[in-house]
Biopython code that builds the backbone (N, CA, C, O; Angstrom):
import numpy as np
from Bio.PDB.StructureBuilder import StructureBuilder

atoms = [
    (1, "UNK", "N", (-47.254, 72.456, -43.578)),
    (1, "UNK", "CA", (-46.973, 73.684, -42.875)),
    (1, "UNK", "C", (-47.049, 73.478, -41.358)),
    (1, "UNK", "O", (-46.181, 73.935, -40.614)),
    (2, "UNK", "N", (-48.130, 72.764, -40.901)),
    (2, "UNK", "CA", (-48.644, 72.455, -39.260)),
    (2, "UNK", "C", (-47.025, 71.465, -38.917)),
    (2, "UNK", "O", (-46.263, 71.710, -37.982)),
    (3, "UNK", "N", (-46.882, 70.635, -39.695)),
    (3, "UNK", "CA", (-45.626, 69.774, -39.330)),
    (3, "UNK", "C", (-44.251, 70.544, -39.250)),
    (3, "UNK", "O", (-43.282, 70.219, -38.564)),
    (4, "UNK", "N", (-44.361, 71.610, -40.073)),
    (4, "UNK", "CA", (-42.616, 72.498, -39.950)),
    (4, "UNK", "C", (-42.912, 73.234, -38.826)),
    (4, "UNK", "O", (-41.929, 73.299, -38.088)),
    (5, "UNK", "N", (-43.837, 73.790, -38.421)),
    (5, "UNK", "CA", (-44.232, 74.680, -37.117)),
    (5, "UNK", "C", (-43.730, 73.504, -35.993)),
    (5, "UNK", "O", (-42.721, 73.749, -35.332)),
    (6, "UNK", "N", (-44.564, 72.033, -35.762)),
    (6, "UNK", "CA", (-43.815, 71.454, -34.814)),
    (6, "UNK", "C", (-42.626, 71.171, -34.684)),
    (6, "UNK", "O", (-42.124, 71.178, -33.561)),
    (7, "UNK", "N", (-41.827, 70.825, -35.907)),
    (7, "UNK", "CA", (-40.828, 69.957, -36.054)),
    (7, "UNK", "C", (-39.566, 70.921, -35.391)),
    (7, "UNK", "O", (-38.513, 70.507, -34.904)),
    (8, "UNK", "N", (-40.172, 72.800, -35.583)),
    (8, "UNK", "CA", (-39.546, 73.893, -35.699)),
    (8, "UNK", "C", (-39.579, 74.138, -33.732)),
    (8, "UNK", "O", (-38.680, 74.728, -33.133)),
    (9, "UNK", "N", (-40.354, 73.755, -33.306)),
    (9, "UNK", "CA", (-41.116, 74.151, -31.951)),
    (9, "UNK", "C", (-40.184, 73.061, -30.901)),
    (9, "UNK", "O", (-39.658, 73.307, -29.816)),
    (10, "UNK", "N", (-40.221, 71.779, -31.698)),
    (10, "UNK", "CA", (-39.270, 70.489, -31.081)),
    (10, "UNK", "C", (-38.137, 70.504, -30.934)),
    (10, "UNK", "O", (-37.490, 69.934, -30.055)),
    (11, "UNK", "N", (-37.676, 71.326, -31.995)),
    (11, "UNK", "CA", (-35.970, 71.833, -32.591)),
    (11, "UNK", "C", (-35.597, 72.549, -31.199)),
    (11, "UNK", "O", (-34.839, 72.173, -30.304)),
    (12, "UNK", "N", (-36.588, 74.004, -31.349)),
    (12, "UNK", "CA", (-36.525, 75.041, -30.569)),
    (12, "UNK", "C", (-36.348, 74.374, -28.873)),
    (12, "UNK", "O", (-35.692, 74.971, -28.018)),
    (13, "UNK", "N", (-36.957, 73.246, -28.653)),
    (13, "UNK", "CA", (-38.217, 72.921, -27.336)),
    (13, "UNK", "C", (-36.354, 72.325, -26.643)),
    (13, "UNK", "O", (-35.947, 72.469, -25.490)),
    (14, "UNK", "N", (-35.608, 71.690, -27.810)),
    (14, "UNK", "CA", (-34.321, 70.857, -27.764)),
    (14, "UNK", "C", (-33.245, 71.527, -27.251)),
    (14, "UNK", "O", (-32.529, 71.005, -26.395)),
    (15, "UNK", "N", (-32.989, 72.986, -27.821)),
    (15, "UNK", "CA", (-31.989, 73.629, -27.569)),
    (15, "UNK", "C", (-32.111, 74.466, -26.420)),
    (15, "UNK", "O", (-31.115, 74.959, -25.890)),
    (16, "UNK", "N", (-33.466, 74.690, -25.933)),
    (16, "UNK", "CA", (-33.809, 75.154, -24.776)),
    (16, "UNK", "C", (-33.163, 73.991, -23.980)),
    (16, "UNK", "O", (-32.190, 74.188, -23.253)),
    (17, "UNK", "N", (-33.832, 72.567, -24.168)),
    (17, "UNK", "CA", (-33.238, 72.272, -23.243)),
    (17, "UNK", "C", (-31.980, 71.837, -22.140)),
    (17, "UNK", "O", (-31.858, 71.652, -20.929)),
    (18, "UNK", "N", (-30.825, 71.788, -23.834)),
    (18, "UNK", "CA", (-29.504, 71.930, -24.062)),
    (18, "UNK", "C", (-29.026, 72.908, -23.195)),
    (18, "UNK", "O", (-28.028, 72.815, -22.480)),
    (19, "UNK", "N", (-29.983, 74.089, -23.319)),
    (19, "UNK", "CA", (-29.312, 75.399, -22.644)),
    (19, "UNK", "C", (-29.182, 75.466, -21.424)),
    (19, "UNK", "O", (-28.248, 75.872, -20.733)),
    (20, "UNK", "N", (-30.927, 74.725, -20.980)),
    (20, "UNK", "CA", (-31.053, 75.224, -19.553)),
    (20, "UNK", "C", (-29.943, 73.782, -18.463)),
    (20, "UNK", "O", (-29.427, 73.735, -17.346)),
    (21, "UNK", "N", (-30.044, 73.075, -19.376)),
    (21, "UNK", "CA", (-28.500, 71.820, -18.729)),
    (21, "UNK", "C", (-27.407, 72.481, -18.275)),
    (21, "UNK", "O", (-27.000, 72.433, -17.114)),
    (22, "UNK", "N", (-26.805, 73.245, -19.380)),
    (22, "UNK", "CA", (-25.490, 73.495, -19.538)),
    (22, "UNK", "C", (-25.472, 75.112, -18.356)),
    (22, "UNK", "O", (-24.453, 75.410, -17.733)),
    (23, "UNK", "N", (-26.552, 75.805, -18.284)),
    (23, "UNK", "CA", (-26.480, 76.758, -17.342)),
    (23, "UNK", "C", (-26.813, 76.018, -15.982)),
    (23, "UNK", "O", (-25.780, 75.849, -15.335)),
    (24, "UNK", "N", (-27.664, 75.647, -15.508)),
    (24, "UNK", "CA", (-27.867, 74.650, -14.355)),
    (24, "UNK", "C", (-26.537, 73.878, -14.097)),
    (24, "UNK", "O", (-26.089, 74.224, -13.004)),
    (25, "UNK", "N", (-25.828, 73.051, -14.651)),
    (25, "UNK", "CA", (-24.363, 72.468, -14.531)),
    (25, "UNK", "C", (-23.462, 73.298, -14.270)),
    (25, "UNK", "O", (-22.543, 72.912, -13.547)),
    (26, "UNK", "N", (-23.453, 75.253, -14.986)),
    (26, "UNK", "CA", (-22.748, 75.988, -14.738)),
    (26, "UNK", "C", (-23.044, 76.465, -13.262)),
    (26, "UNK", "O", (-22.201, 76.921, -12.489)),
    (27, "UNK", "N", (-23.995, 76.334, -13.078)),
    (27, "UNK", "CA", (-24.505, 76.945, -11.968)),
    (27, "UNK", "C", (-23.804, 76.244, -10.594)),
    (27, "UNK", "O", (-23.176, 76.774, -9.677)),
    (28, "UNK", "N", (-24.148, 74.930, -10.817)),
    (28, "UNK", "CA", (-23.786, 73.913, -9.861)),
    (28, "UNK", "C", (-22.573, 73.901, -9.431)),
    (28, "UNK", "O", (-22.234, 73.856, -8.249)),
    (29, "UNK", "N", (-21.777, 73.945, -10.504)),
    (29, "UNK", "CA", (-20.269, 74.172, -10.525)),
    (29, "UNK", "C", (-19.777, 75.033, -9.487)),
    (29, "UNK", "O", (-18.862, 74.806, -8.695)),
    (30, "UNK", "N", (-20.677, 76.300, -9.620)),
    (30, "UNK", "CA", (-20.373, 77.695, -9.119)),
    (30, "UNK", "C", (-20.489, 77.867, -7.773)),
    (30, "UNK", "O", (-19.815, 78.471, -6.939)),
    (31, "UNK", "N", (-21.952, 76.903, -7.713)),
    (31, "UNK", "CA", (-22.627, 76.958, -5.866)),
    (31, "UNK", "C", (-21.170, 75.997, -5.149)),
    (31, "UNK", "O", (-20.265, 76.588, -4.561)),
    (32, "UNK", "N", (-21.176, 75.214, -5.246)),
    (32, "UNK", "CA", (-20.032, 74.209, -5.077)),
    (32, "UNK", "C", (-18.392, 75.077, -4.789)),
    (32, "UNK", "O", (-17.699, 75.282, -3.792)),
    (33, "UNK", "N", (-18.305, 75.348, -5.992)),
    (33, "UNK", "CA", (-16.790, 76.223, -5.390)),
    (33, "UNK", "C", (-17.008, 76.854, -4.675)),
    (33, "UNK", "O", (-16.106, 77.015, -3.853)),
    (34, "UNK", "N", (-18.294, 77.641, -4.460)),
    (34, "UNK", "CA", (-18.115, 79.186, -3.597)),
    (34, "UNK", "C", (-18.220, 78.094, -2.131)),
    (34, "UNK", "O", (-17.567, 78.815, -1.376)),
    (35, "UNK", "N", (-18.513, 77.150, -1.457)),
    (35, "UNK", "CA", (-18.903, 76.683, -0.705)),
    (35, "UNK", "C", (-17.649, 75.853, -0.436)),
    (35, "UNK", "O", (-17.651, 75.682, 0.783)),
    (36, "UNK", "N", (-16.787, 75.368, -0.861)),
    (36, "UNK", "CA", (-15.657, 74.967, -0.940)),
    (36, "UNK", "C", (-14.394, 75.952, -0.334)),
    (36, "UNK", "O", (-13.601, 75.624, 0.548)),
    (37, "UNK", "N", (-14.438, 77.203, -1.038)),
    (37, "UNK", "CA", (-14.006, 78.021, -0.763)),
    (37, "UNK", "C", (-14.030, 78.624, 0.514)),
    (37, "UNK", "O", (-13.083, 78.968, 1.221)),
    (38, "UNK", "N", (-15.746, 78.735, 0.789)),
    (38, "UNK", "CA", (-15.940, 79.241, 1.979)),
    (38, "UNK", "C", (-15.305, 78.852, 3.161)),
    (38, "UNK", "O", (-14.796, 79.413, 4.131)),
    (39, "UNK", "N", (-15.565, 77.319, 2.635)),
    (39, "UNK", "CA", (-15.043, 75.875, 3.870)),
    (39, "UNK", "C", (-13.524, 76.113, 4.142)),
    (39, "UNK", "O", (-12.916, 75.803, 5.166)),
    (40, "UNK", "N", (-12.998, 76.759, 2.962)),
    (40, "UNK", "CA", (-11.740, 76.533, 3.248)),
    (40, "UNK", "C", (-10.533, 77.759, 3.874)),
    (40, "UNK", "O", (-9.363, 77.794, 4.254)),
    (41, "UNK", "N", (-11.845, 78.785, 3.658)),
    (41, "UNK", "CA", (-11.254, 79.946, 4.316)),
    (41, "UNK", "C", (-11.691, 79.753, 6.002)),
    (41, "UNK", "O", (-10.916, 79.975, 6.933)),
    (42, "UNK", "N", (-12.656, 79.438, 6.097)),
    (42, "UNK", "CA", (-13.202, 79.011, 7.804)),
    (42, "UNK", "C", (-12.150, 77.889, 8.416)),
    (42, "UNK", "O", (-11.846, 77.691, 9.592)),
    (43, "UNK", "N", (-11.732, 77.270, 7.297)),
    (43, "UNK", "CA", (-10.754, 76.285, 7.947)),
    (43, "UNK", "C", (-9.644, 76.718, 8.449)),
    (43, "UNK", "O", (-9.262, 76.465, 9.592)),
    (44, "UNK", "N", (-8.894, 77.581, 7.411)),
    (44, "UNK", "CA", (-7.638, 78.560, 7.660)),
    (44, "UNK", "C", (-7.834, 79.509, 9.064)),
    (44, "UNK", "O", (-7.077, 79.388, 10.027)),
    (45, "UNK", "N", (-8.564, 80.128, 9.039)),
    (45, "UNK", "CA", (-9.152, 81.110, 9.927)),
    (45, "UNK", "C", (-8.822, 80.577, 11.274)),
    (45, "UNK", "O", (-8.056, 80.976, 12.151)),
    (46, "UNK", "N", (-10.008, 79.068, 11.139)),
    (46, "UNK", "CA", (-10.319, 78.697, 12.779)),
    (46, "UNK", "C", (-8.378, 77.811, 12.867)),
    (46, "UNK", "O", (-7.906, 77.615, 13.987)),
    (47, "UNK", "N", (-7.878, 77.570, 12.101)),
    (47, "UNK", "CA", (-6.372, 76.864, 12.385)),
    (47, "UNK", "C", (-5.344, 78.216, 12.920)),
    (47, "UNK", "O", (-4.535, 78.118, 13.842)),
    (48, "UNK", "N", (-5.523, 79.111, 12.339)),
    (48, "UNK", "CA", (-4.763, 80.348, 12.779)),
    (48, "UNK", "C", (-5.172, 80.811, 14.415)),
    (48, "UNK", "O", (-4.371, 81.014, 15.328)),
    (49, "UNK", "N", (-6.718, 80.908, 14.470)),
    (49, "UNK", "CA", (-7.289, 81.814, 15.513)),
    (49, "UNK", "C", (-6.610, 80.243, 17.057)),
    (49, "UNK", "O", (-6.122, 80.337, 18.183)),
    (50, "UNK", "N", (-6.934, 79.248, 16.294)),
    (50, "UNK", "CA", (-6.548, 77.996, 17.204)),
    (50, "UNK", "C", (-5.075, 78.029, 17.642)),
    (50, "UNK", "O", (-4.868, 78.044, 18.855)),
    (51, "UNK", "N", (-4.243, 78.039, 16.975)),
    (51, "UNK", "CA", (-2.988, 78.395, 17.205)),
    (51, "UNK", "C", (-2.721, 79.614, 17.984)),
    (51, "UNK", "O", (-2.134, 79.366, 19.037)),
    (52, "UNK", "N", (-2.944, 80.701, 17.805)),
    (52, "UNK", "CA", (-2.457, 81.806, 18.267)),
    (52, "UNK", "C", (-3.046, 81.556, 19.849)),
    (52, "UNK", "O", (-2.237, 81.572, 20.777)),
    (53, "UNK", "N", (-4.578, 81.311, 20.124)),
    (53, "UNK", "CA", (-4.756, 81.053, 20.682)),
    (53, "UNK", "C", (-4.133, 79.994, 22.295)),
    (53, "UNK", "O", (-4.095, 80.146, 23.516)),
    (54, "UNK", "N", (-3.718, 78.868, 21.191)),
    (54, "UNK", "CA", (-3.192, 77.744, 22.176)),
    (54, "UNK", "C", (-1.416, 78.705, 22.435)),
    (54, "UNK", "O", (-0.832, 78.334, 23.454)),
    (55, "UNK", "N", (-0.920, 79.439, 21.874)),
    (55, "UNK", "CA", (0.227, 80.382, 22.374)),
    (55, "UNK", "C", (-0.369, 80.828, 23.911)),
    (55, "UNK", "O", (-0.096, 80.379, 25.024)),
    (56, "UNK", "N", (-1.319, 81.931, 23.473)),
    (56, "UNK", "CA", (-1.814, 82.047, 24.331)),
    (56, "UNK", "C", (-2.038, 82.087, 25.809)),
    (56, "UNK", "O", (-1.905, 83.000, 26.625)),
    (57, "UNK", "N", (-2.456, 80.710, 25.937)),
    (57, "UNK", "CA", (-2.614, 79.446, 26.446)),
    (57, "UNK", "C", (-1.365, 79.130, 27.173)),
    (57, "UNK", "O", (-1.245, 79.336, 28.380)),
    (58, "UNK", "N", (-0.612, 78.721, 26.567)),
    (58, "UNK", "CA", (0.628, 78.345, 27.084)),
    (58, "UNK", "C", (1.107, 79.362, 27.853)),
    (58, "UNK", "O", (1.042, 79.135, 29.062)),
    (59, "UNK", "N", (1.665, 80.633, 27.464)),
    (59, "UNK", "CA", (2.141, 81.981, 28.206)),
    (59, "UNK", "C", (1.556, 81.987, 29.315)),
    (59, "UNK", "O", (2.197, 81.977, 30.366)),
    (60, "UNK", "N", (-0.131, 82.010, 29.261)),
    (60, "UNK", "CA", (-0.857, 82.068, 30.440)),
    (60, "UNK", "C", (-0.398, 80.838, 31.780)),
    (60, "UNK", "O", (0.110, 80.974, 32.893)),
    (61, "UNK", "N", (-0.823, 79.780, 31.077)),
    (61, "UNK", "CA", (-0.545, 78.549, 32.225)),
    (61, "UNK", "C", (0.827, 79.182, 32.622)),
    (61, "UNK", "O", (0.854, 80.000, 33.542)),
    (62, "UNK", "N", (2.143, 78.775, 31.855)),
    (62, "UNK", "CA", (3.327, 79.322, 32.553)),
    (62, "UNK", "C", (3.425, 79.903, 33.545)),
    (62, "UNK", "O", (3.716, 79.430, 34.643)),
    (63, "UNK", "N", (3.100, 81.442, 33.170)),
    (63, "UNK", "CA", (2.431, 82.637, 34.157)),
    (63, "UNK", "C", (1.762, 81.743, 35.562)),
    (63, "UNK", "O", (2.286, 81.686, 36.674)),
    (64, "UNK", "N", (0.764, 81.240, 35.234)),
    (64, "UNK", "CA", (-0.004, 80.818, 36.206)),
    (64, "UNK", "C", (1.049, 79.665, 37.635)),
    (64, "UNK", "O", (1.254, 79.665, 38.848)),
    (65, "UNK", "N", (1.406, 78.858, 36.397)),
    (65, "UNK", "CA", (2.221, 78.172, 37.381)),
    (65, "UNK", "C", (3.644, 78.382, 37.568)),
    (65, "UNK", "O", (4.379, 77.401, 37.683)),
    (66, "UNK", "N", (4.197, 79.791, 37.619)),
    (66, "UNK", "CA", (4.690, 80.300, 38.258)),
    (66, "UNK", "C", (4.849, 81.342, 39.342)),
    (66, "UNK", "O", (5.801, 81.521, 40.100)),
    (67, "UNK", "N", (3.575, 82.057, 39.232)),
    (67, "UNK", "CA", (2.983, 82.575, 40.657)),
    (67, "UNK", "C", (2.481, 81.651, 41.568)),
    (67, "UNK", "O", (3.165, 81.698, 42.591)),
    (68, "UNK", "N", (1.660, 80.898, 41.640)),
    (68, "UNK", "CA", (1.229, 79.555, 42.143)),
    (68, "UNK", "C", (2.536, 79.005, 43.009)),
    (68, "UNK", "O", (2.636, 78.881, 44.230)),
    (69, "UNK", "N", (3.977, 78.576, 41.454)),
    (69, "UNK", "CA", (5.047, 78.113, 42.546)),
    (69, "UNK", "C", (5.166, 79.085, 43.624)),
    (69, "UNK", "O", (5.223, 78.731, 44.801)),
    (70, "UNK", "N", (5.215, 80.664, 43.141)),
    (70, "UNK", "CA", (5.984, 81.249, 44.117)),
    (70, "UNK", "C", (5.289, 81.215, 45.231)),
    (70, "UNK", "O", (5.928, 80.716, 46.158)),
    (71, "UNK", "N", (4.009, 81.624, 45.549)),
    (71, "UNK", "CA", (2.860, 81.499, 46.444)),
    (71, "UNK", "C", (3.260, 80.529, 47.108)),
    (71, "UNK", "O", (3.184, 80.692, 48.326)),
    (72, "UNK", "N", (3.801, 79.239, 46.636)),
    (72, "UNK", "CA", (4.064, 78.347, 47.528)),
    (72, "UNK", "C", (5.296, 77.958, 48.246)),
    (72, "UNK", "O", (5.515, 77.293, 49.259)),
    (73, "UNK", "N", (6.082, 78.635, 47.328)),
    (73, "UNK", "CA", (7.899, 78.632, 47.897)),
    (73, "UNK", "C", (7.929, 77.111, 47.403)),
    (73, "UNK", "O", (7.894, 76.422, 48.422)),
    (74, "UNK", "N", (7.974, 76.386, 46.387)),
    (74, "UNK", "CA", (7.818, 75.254, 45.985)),
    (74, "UNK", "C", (8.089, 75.385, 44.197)),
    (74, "UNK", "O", (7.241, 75.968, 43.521)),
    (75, "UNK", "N", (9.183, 74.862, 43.625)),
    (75, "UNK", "CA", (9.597, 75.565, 42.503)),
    (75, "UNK", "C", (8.562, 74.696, 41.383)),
    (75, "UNK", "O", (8.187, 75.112, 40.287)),
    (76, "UNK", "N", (8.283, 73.569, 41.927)),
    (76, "UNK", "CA", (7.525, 72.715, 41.138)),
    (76, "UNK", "C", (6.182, 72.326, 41.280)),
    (76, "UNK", "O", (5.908, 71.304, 40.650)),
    (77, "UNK", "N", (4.714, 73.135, 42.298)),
    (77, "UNK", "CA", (4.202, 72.997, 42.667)),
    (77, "UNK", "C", (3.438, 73.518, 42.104)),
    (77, "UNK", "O", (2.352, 72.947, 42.012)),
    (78, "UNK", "N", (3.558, 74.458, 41.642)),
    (78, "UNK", "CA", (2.466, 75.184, 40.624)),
    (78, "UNK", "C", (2.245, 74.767, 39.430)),
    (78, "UNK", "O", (1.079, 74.773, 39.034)),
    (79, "UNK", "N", (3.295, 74.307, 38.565)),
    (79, "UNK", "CA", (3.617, 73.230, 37.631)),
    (79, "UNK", "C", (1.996, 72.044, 37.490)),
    (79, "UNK", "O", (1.007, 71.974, 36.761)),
    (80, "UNK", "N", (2.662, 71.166, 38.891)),
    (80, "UNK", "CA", (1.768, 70.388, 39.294)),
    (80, "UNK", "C", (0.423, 70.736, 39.004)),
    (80, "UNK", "O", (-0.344, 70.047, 38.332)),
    (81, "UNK", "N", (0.173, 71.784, 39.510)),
    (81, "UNK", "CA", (-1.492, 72.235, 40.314)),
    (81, "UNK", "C", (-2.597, 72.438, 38.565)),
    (81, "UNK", "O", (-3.711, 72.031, 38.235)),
    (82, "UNK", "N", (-1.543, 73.250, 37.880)),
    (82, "UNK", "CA", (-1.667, 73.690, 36.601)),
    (82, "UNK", "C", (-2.116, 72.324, 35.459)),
    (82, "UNK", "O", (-3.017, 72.319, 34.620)),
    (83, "UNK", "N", (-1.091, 71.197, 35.816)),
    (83, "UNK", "CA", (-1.395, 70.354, 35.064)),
    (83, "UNK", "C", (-2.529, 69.634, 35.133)),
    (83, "UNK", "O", (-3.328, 69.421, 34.222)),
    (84, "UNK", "N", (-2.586, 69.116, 36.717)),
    (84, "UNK", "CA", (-3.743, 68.454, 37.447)),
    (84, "UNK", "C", (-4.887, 69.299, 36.672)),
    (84, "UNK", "O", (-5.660, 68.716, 35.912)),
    (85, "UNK", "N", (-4.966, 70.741, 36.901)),
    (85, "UNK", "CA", (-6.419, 71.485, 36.131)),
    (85, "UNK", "C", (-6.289, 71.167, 34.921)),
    (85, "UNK", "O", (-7.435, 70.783, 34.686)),
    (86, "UNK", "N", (-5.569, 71.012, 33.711)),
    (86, "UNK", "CA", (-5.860, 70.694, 32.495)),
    (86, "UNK", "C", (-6.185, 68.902, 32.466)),
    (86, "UNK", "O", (-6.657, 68.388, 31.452)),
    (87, "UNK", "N", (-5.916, 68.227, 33.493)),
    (87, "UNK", "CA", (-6.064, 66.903, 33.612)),
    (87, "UNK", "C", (-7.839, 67.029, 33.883)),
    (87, "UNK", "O", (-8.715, 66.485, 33.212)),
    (88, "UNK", "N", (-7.964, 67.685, 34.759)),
    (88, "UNK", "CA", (-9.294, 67.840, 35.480)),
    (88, "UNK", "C", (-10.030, 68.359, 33.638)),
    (88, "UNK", "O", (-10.343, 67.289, 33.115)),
    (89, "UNK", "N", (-10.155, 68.817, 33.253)),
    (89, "UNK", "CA", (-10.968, 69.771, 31.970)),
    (89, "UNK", "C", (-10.566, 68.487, 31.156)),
    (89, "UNK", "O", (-11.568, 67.825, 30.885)),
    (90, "UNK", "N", (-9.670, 68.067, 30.797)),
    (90, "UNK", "CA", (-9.957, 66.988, 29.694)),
    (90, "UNK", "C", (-11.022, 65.659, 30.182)),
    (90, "UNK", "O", (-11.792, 65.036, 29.451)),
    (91, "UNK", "N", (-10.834, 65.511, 31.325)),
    (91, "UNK", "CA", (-11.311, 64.218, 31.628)),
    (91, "UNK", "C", (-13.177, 64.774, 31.722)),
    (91, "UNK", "O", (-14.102, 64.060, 31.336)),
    (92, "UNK", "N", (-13.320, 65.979, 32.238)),
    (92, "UNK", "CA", (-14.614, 66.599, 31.795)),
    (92, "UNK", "C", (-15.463, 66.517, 30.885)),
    (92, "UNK", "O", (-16.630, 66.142, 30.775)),
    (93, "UNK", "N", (-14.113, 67.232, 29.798)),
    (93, "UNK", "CA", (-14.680, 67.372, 28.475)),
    (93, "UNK", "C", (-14.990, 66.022, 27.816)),
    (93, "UNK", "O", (-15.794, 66.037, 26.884)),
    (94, "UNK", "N", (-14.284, 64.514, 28.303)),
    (94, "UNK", "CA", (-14.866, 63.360, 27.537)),
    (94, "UNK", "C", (-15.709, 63.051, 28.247)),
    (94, "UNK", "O", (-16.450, 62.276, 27.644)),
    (95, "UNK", "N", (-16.143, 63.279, 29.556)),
    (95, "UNK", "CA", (-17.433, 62.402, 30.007)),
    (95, "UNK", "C", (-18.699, 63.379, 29.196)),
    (95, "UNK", "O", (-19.720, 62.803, 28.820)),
    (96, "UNK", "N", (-18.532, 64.823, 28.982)),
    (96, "UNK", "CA", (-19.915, 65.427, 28.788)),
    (96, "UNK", "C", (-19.519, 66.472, 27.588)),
    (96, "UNK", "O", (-20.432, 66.632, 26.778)),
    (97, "UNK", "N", (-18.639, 67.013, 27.400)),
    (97, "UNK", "CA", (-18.532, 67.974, 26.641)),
    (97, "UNK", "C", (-18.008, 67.409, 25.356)),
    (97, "UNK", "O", (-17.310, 68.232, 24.762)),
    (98, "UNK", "N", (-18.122, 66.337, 24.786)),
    (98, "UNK", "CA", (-17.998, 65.841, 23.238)),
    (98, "UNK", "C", (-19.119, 65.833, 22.472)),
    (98, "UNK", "O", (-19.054, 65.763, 21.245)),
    (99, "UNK", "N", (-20.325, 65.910, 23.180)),
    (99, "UNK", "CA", (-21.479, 65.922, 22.438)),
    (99, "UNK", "C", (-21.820, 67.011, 22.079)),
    (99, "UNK", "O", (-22.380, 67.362, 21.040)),
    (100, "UNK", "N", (-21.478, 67.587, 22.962)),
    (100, "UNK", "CA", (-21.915, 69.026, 23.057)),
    (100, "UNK", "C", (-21.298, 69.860, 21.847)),
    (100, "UNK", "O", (-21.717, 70.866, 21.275)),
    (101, "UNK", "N", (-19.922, 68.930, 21.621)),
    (101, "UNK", "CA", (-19.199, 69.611, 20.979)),
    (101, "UNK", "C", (-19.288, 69.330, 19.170)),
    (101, "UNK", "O", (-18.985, 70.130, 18.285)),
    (102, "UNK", "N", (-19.533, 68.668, 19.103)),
    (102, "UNK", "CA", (-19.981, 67.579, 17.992)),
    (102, "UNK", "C", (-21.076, 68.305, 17.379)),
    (102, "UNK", "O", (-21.004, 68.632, 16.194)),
    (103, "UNK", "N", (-22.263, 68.632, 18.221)),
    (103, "UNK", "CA", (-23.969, 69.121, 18.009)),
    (103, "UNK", "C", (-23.403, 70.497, 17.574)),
    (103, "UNK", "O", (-23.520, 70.836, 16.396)),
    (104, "UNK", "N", (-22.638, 71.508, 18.706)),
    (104, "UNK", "CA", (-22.165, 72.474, 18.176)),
    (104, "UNK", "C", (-21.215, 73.052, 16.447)),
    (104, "UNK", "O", (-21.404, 74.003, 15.689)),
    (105, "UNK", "N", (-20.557, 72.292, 16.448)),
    (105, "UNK", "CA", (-19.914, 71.813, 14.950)),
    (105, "UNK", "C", (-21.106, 71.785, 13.517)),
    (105, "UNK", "O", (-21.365, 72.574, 12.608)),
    (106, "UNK", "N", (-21.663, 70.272, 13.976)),
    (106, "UNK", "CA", (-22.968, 70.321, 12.808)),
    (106, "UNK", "C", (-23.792, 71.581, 12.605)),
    (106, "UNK", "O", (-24.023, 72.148, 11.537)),
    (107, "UNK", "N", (-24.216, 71.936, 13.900)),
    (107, "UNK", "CA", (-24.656, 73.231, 13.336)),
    (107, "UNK", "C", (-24.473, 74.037, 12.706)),
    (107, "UNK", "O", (-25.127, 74.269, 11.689)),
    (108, "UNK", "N", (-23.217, 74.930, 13.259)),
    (108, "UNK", "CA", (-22.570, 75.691, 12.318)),
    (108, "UNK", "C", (-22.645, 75.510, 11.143)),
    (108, "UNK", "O", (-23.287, 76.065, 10.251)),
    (109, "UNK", "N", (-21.825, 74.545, 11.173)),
    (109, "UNK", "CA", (-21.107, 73.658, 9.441)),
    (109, "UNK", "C", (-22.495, 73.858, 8.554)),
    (109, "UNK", "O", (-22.609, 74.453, 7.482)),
    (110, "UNK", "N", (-23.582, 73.135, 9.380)),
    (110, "UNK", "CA", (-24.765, 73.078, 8.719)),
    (110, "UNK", "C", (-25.605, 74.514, 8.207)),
    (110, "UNK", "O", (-26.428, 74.301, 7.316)),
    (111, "UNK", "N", (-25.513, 75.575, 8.556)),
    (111, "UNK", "CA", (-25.792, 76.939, 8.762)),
    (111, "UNK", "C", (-25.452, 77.781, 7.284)),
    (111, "UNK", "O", (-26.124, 78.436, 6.487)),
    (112, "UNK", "N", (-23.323, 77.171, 7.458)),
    (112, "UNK", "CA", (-22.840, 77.737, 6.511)),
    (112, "UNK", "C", (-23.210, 77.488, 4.986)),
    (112, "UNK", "O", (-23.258, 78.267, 4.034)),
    (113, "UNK", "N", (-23.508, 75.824, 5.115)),
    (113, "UNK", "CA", (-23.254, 75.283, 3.793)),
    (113, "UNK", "C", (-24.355, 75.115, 2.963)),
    (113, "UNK", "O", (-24.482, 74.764, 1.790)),
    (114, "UNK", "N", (-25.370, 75.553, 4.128)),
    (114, "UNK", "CA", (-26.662, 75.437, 3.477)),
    (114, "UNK", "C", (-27.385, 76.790, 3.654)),
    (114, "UNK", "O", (-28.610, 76.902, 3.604)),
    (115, "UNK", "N", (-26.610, 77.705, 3.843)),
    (115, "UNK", "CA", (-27.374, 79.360, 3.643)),
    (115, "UNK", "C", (-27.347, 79.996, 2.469)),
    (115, "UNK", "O", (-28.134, 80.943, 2.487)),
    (116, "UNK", "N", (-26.497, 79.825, 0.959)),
    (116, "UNK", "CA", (-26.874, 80.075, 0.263)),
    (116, "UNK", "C", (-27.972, 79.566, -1.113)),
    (116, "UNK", "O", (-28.276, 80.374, -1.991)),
]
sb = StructureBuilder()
sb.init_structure("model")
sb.init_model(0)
sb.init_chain("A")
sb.init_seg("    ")
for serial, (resi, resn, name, xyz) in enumerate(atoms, 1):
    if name == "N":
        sb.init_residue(resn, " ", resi, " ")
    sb.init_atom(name, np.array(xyz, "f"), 0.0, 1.0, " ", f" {name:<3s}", serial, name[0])
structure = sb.get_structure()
């Protein structure tokens, strides 16, 4: 009788643990897509908001270096001045602002993927 109680308890002790696998694996599955998902809507998002943005961008400079020309009575001078400043900001951004930019990134990223 003491031996069918264990043998019954071992059975039982088995399919528990069958269960709690197969929900834990379900689980995993689940954390994973939603985080995938997430990633991939933030991806879409920041590619759209980036784009529209760099439009933007462009309209503006234009704008810019065409008041600039006129200011100067110089049809190509503002052109110039405009480019030189985006020359000036890139060469910036690699001496100091890649790290910055990099640290900024992990964070986030790190924030998202590990908040739930």
């Amino acid at each position: 009788m003491a031996f069918e109680k264990q043998s019954y308890s071992i059975q039982e002790l088995k399919e528990h643990i069958k269960a709690y696998k197969q929900s834990t694996t379900e689980y995993v599955k689940l954390s994973i897509y939603s985080k995938v998902v997430k990633g991939a809507i933030s991806l879409i998002s920041g590619v759209i908001v980036g784009f529209v943005g760099l439009i933007v961008l462009l309209f503006l400079s234009v704008a810019i270096a065409i008041a600039i020309s006129n200011a100067l009575d110089s049809p190509s001078a503002g052109f110039f001045i405009v480019a030189g400043f985006y020359i000036l900001l890139i060469i910036l951004f690699f001496l100091f602002g890649k790290k910055m930019l990099q640290k900024s990134i992990l964070i986030q990223t790190s924030r998202k993927f590990f908040k739930d």
